[in-house]
N, C-alpha and C positions, 0 to 999 in steps of 0.2 A: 504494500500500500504506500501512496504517497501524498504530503503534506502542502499543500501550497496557503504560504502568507502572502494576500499584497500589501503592498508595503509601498508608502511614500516616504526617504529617507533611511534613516534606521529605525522606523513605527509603522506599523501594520495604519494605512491611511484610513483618516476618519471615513470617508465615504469611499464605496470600492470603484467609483468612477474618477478618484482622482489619484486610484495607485498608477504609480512609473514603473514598480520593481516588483515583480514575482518572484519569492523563496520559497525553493524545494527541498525538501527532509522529507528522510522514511516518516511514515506515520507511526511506525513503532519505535517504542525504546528498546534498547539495550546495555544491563548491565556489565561494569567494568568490573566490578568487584563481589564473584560469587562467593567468595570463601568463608563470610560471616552469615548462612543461610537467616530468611525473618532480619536482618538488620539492613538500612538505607544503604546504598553504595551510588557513589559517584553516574549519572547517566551519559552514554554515549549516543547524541544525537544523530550520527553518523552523514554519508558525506551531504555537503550542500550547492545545491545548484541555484545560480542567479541568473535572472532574466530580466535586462533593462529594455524598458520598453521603447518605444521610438515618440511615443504619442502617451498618454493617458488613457487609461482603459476606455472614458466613455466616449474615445476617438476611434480608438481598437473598432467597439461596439461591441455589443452582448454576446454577438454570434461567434465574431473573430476570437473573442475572448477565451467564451468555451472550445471553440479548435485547438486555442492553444494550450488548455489545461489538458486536452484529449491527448492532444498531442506527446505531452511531457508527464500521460499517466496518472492523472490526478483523480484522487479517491475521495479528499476531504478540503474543502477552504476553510479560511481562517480570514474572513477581512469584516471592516467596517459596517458603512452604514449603506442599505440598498434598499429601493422599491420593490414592493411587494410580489409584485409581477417578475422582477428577474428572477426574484430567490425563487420562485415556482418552475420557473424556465432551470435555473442550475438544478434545482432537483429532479425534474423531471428527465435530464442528460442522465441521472444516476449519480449527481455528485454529491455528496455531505457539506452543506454550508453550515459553517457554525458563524453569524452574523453578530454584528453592533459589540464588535472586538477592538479595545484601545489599548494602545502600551508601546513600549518597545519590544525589537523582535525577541528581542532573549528572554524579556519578564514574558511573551507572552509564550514562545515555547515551553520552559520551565513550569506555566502553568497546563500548557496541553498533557504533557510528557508526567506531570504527577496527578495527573486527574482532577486539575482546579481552574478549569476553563472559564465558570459561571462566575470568578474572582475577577477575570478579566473585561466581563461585560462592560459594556458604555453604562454609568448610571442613569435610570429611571428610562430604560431603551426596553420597549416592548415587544418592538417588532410585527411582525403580522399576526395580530391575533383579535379580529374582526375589530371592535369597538374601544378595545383597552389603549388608554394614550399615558404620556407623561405627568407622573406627579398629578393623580387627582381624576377625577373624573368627569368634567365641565371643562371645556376649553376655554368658557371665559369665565372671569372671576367675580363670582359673585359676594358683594359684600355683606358683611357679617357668617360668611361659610368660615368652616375650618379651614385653614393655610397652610398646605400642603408644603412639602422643602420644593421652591424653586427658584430659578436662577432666571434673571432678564435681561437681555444684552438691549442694550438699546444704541443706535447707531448716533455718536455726536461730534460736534465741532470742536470738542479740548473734554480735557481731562478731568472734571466736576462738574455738580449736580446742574450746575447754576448755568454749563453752556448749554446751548441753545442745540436741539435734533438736528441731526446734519439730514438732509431729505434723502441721499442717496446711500443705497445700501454698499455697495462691491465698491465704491469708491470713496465709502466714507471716510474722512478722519480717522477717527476711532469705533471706540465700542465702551459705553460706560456696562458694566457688568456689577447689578445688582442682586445681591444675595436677598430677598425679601422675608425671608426666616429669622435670618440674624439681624437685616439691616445692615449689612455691610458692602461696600461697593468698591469696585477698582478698578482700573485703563485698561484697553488692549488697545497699540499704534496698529493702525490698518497701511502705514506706511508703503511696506511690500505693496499690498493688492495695489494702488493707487497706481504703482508704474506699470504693471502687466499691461501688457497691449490688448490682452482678450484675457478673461478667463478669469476678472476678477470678481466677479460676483461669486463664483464657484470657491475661490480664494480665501473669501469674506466668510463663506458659510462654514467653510473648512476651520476659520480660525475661530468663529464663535461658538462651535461644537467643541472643539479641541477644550475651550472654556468652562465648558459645563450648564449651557447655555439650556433650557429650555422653551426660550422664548425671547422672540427677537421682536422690539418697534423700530419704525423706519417709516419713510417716507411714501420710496419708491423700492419696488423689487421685480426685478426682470425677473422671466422663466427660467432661466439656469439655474439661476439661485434659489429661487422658491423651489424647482425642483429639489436641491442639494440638500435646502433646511428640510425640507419635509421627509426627505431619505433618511436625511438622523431623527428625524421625529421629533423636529425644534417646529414650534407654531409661529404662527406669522403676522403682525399685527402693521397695519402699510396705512397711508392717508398722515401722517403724524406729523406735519411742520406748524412751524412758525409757534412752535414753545419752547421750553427749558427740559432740558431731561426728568429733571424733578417734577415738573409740570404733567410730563407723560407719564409718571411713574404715578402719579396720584389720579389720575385719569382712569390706569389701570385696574387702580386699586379702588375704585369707586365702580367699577364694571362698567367707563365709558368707551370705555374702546372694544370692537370685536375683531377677531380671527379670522383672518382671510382664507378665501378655500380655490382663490386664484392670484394669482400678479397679475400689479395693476399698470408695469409696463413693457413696455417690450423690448427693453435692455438697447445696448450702445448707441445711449442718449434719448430715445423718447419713451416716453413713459407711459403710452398705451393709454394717457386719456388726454382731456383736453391742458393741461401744462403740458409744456416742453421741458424735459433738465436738462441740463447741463452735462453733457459730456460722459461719454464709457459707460461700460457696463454696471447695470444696477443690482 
C-alpha cells in the first residue's frame, strides 16, 4: 500500500487545491527495533518519493490528479481541505481520503504511523456530513444563544479594532482575527497575496484557514475564494464596508449580518454587482 500527503511547502496544504508537492511512503510501518517484544521501538517510515508539481492541483484538475495518484499506486490520501463532490469522486476511484488534515509533514506522518490521525484534524472541520457545520449549529448568530468557540477573520486596513474593513478580500491589507470566546484579537499581513499576479484570493483563504478562522467579513469575494473558504468550511459574511472592524464585529454579534451562500463578485476587479473595486483578485 501506498501513502500520499499533498503538501504545500513542508505542511500537508490547507486546501488540496492549493498542494504543489505530493509525498509518497509505504502506508505501512515498520519496526526497527524487534528485540524488546510489547515495548515502542523506533518507526521506519521507509523510502520516500516527491513529486513537484508544475501547477497547483486545482490546475492539474481532479481528473489529472487522480491519474497521477493511479499512476504512482496510491491507496490512501492524507490532505487538507476539499468539496464534497471531489472526496466522493476520490473514493469512488477506490482511494482512502482521510480529509481537513493540518501540520507538518512529519507531525502528520508520526500521527498516521501510531494511529492518531483524528489528533491531526483541522479544528471544528466536519466535513461532509449532510447539515453538520463549524462550531455550533446556526450559521448566523443569534443573540443571547450560547457562544460557541469561534474564531473571525475579518478583512482590514491596519492592525486594530479601530481601522476601518478593507472591502476587498484576496487583496486585503490584513486580517484582524478575533477570538470571540476569549475576546482576544490579533494581525495576519496579507502582504504576500497583494503581489500574486492571480491566485490571491485563493492565497487569502489559505492564510485565514491556516489561522483558525471560522468565519471570514469582507467586503467583496470573488468565486475562487468563496470556493476555497467554503472547502475548509470557513462561512462567508460579504457586503461589509464603510465601518470599523469593531463596528463589524458588533454587527455580528447582534445577528446583523448574514452568511452568504454565493460571491458577490467576480474577482480580478469587478465585483459582480453594481460597485466596481478596485483592482485583482477578491
Amino acid at each position: 500500500m501506498r501513502l500520499c500527503l499533498a503538501c504545500y511547502g513542508d505542511r500537508v496544504a490547507t486546501l488540496l487545491e492549493t498542494a504543489t508537492k505530493l509525498c509518497f511512503y509505504p502506508a505501512t510501518k515498520v519496526r526497527v527495533d524487534q528485540s524488546r517484544p510489547g515495548e515502542e521501538s523506533d518507526v521506519q517510515v521507509g523510502e520516500k518519493l516527491v513529486i513537484v508539481l508544475p501547477t497547483p492541483v486545482r490546475e492539474v484538475g481532479l481528473i489529472g490528479f487522480i491519474d497521477m495518484l493511479a499512476m504512482w499506486g496510491t491507496d490512501v490520501l492524507l490532505c487538507g481541505g476539499l468539496t464534497c463532490g471531489d472526496l466522493e469522486t476520490l473514493r469512488k476511484k477506490g482511494i482512502r481520503v482521510e480529509p481537513w488534515i493540518g501540520g507538518a509533514v512529519d507531525e502528520v506522518l508520526n500521527a498516521w504511523f501510531s494511529g492518531r490521525i483524528q489528533s491531526v484534524k483541522m479544528p471544528g472541520c466536519a466535513g461532509c456530513r449532510g447539515k453538520q457545520k463549524r462550531y455550533g449549529s446556526e450559521y448566523n448568530h443569534k443573540e443571547g444563544a450560547e457562544m460557541k468557540s469561534e474564531v473571525v477573520a475579518v478583512t482590514s486596513e491596519g492592525p486594530l479594532l479601530e481601522d476601518m474593513v478593507d472591502p476587498r478580500f484576496g487583496r486585503a491589507a490584513g486580517f484582524v482575527i478575533m477570538d470571540l470566546t476569549k475576546n482576544e484579537a490579533r494581525y495576519i499581513d496579507n502582504g504576500g497575496s497583494q503581489t500574486l499576479a492571480q491566485g490571491a484570493g485563493i492565497q487569502a483563504a489559505e492564510n485565514v484557514a491556516q489561522a483558525g478562522a471560522d468565519l471570514v467579513i469582507s467586503g467583496f469575494v470573488g468565486p475562487k475564494a468563496f470556493q476555497a473558504l467554503s472547502a475548509a468550511g470557513i462561512r462567508i459574511i460579504q457586503n461589509v464596508e464603510g465601518v470599523t472592524v469593531a463596528q463589524a464585529l458588533d454587527k455580528y454579534r447582534r445577528g446583523e449580518l448574514k452568511v452568504a451562500d454565493a460571491p458577490n463578485s467576480r474577482g480580478h476587479g469587478n465585483t459582480g454587482g453594481k460597485r466596481q473595486g478596485a483592482g485583482g483578485a477578491r
